[in-house]
C-alpha positions as CSV (number, residue, x, y, z in Angstrom):
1,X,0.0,0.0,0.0
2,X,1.6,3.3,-0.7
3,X,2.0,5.7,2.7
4,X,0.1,7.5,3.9
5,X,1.0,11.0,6.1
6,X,-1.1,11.0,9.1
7,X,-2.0,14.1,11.5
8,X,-3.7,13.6,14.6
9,X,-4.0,17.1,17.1
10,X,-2.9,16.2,20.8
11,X,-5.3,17.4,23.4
12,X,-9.2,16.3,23.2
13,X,-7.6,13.7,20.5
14,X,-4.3,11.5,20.7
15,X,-4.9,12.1,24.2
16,X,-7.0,11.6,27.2
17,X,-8.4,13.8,29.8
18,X,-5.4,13.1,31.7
19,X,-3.2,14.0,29.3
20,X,-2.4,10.2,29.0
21,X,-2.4,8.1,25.5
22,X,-3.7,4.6,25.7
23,X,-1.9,1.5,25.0
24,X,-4.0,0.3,21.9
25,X,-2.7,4.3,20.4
26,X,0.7,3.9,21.2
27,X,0.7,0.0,19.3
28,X,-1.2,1.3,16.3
29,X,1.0,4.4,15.5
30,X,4.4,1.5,16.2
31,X,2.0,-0.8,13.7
32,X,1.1,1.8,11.1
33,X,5.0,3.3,11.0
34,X,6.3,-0.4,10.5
35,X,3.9,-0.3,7.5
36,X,5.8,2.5,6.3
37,X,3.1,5.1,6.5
38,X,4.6,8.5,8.1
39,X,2.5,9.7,11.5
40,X,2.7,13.4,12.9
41,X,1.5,15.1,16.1
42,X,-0.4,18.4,14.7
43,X,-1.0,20.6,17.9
44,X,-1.2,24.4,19.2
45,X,0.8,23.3,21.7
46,X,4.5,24.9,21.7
47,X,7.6,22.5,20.2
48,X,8.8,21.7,23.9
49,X,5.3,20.8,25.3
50,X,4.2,18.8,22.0
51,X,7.5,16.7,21.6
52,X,6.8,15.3,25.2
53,X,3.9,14.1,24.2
54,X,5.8,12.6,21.2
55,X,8.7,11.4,23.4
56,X,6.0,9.5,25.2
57,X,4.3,7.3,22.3
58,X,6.8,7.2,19.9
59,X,10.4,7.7,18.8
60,X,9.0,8.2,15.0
61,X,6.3,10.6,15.6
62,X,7.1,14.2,13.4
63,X,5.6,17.4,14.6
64,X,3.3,20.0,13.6
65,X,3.6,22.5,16.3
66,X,1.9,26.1,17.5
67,X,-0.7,25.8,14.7
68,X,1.2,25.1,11.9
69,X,4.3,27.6,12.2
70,X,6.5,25.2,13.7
71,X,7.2,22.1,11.7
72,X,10.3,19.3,13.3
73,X,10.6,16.2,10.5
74,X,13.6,14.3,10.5
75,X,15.1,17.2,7.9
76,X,15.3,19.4,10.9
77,X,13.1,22.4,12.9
78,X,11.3,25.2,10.6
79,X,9.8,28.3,12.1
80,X,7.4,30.9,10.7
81,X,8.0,34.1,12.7
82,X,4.5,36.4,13.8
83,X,6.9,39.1,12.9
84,X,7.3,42.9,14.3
85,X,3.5,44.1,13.1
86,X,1.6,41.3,14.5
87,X,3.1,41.4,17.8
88,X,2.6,45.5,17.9
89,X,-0.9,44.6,17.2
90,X,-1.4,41.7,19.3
91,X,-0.4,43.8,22.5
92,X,-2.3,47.1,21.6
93,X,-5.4,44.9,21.2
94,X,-4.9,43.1,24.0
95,X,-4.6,46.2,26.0
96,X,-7.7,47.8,24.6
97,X,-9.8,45.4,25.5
98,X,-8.3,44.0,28.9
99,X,-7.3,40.5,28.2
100,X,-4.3,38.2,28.5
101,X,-1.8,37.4,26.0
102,X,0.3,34.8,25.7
103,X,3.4,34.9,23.1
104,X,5.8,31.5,22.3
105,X,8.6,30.7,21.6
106,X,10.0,27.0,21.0
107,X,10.0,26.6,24.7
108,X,9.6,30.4,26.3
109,X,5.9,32.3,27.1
110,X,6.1,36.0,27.5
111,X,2.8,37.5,29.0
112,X,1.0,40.8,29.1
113,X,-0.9,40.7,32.5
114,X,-1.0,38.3,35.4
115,X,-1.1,34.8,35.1
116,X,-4.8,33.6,35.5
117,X,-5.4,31.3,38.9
118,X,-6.2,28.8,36.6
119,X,-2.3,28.4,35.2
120,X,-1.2,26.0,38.1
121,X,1.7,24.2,37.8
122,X,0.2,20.8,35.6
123,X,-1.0,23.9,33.1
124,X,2.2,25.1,33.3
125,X,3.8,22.2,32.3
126,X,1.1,21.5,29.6
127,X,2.2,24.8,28.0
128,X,5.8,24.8,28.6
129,X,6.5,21.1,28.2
130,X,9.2,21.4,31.1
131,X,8.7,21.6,35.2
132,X,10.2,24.8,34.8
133,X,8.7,27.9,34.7
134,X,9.6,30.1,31.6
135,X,7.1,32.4,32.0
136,X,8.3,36.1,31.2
137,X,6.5,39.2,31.6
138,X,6.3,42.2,28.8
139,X,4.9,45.2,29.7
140,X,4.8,47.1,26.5
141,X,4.5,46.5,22.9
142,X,8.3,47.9,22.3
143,X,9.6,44.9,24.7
144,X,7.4,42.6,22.8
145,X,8.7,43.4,19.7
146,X,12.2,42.8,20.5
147,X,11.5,39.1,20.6
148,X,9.9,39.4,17.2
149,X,13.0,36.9,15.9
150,X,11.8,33.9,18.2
151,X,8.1,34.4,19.0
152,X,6.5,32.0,16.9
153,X,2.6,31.6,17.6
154,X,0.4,33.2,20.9
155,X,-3.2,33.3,21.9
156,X,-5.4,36.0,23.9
157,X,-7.3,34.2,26.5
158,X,-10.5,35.3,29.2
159,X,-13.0,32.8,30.7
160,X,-15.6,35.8,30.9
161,X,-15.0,38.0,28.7
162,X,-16.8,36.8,25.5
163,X,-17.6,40.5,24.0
164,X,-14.4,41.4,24.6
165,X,-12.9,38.6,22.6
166,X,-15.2,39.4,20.0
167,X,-13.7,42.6,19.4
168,X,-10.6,41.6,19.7
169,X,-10.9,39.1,16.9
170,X,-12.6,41.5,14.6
171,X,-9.7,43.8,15.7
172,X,-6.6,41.6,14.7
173,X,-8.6,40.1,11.8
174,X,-9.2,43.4,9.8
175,X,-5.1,44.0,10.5
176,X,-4.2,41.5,8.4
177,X,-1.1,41.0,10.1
178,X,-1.7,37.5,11.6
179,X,-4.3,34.7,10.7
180,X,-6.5,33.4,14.0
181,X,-8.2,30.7,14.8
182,X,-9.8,29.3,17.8
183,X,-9.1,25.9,20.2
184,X,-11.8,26.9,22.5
185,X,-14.5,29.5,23.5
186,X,-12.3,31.5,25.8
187,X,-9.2,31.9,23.5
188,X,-8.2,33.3,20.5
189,X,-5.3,31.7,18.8
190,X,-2.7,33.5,16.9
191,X,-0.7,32.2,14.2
192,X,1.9,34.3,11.4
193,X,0.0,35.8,8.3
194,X,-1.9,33.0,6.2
195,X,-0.3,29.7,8.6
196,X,-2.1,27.5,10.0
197,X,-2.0,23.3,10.4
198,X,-3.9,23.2,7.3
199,X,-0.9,25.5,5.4
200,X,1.8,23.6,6.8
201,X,0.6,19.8,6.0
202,X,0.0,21.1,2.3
203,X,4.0,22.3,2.4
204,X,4.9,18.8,4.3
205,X,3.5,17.1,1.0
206,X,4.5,19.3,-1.4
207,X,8.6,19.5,-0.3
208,X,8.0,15.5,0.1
209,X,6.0,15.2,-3.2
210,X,3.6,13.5,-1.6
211,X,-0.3,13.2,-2.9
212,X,-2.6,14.9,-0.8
213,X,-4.7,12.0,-1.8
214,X,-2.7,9.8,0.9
215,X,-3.4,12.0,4.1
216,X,-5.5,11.9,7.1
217,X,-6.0,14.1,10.0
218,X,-7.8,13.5,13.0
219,X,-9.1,16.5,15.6
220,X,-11.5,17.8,18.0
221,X,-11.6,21.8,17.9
222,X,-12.4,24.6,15.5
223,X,-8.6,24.8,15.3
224,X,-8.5,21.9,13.4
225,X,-11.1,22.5,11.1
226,X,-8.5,23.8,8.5
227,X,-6.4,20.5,8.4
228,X,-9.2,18.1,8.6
229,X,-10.5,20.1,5.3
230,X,-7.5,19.8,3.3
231,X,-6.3,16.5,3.9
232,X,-8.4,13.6,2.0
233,X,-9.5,12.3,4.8
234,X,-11.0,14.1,7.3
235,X,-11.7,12.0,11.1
236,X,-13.6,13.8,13.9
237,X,-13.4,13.4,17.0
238,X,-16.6,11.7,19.0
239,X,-15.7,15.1,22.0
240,X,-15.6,17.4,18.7
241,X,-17.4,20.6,18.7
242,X,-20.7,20.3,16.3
243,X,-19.1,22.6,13.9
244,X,-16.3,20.5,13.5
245,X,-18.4,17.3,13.5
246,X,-21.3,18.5,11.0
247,X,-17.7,20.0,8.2
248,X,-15.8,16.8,8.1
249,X,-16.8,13.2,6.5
250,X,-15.9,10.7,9.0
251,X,-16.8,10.4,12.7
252,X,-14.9,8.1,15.4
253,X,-15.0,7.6,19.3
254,X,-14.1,10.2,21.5
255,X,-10.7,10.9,22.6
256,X,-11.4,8.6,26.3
257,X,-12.5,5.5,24.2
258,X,-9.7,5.3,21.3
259,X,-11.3,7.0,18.6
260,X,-7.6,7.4,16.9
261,X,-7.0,4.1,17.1
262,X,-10.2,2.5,16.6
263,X,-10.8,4.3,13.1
264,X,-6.8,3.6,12.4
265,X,-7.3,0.0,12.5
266,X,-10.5,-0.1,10.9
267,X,-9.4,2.1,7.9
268,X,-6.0,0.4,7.1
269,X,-7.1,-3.3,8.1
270,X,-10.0,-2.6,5.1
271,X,-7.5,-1.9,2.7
272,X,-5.6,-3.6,0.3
C-alpha cells in the first residue's frame, strides 16, 4: 500500500483527559509506521510541550507545532516568525480590551498581565512542556517586539470576557497581520500571516511530493477544522465541537475511548 502522512492534534484527541495516550494508540501508530506510512502530532501546543507528548508514544512521531508555524521532520526544525507588526498589534489589542496574552517561543511564554489562577503548575507544564517555569512578563508593545526573531505563535485568552474577545478578533482580523483561529470558546489563537496546520501539512507534501490524496488528519476543535478540510480524509473526534463534526466526512470515538486508534485500525485493516 503506498504511505500515507497521518496528523492527529494532541489534546481532546491523541490524548486523554489526563493527558495520557492509551496502549492500543501507542501500538497502532508502532504498527502503522512499521507499514511505512509516516505519523505526525499536529498541535497548538508549543515545540517543547508537544515533543513530550511525542517522546512519550513514539520515537517516529514528526511534529506540527503552535498551529502550523512550527514544523520538526527528521530534515530538521522550521519556524514561521508572527513578525514585528503582528506582535505590535497583538499587544495594543490586548490592552484595549483587557485580556491576556500569551506569546511563544519554541520553549519560552512571554505575557502581558497576570497569570490567571487557573495556570497551576500541571498547566504550566502542559504549556511549557518542562517543570520549569519560563514564564516572562512584557509590559509594553516595544519589549514585545524585541522578541519578534523567536516568537513563533500566541493566543489571547479570558474565561468571561466573551464580548471582549469578539472585538478583539474582529480587531486583529481586519489588521491583516496574523491569521487566527480558535481551540476553545475562551481563547483566540494566533498564528503568522496565512499559517495554519492546514498551510503547513500542504507544504509537508508538497517538499515531500507526496499526494494529498494519501493524508488523514484527525481533531477535536475549530482549530483543526482547516487540516481536517484539506487533507483527504477528514476523522472527527466523537468530543468534537458540532461545527467541527457537522464539516468533516468521517466520525470516530471520543478521545477517552480510542477513537484514533479505533478508526486507524478499521481504515487500514480494510484496505488492500
Amino acid at each position: 500500500m503506498a504511505p500515507y502522512y497521518i496528523f492527529m492534534d494532541i489534546d481532546g484527541t491523541l490524548v486523554d483527559d489526563n493527558q495520557q495516550a492509551s496502549p492500543a494508540t501507542i501500538n497502532t501508530i508502532d504498527l502503522l509506521h512499521q507499514q511505512g506510512h509516516r505519523l505526525f502530532i499536529a498541535t497548538g501546543r508549543m515545540l517543547a510541550s508537544a515533543s513530550l507528548i511525542a517522546n512519550q508514544i513514539s520515537p517516529y512521531l514528526e511534529i506540527v507545532a503552535s498551529n502550523g508555524a512550527v514544523v520538526k521532520t527528521s530534515s530538521g526544525v522550521e519556524k514561521k516568525l508572527l513578525g514585528a507588526a503582528a506582535l505590535h498589534d497583538i499587544y495594543q489589542v490586548g490592552q484595549a480590551t483587557n485580556l491576556s496574552a500569551f506569546l511563544f517561543t519554541t520553549q519560552r511564554v512571554f505575557y502581558t498581565k497576570n497569570l490567571p489562577s487557573y495556570f497551576t503548575q500541571d498547566t504550566q507544564n502542559r504549556v511549557t512542556g518542562t517543570g520549569q517555569q519560563r514564564f516572562v512578563h512584557i509590559d509594553s508593545a516595544e519589549a514585545l517586539v524585541k522578541h519578534r526573531k523567536s516568537i513563533v505563535n500566541g493566543i489571547l485568552i479570558s474565561d468571561n470576557a466573551p464580548k471582549e474577545l469578539k472585538h478583539a478578533r474582529a480587531a486583529l482580523t481586519s489588521l491583516g497581520t496574523l491569521s487566527t483561529s480558535s481551540s476553545a470558546p475562551n481563547n483566540i489563537e494566533l498564528m503568522p500571516y496565512q499559517t495554519d496546520k492546514a498551510t503547513a501539512i500542504r507544504r509537508i507534501c508538497e517538499e515531500n511530493q507526496h499526494s494529498l490524496d494519501r493524508t488523514m488528519a484527525f481533531g477535536d476543535g475549530l482549530n483543526d477544522l482547516a487540516m481536517l478540510q484539506a487533507v483527504n480524509v477528514g476523522v472527527a473526534m466523537g468530543n468534537a465541537a458540532t461545527t467541527v463534526k457537522n464539516a468533516v466526512p468521517y466520525l470516530t470515538h471520543d478521545n477517552s475511548h480510542d477513537g484514533v486508534a479505533t478508526f486507524l485500525n478499521h481504515y487500514f485493516g480494510g484496505q488492500q
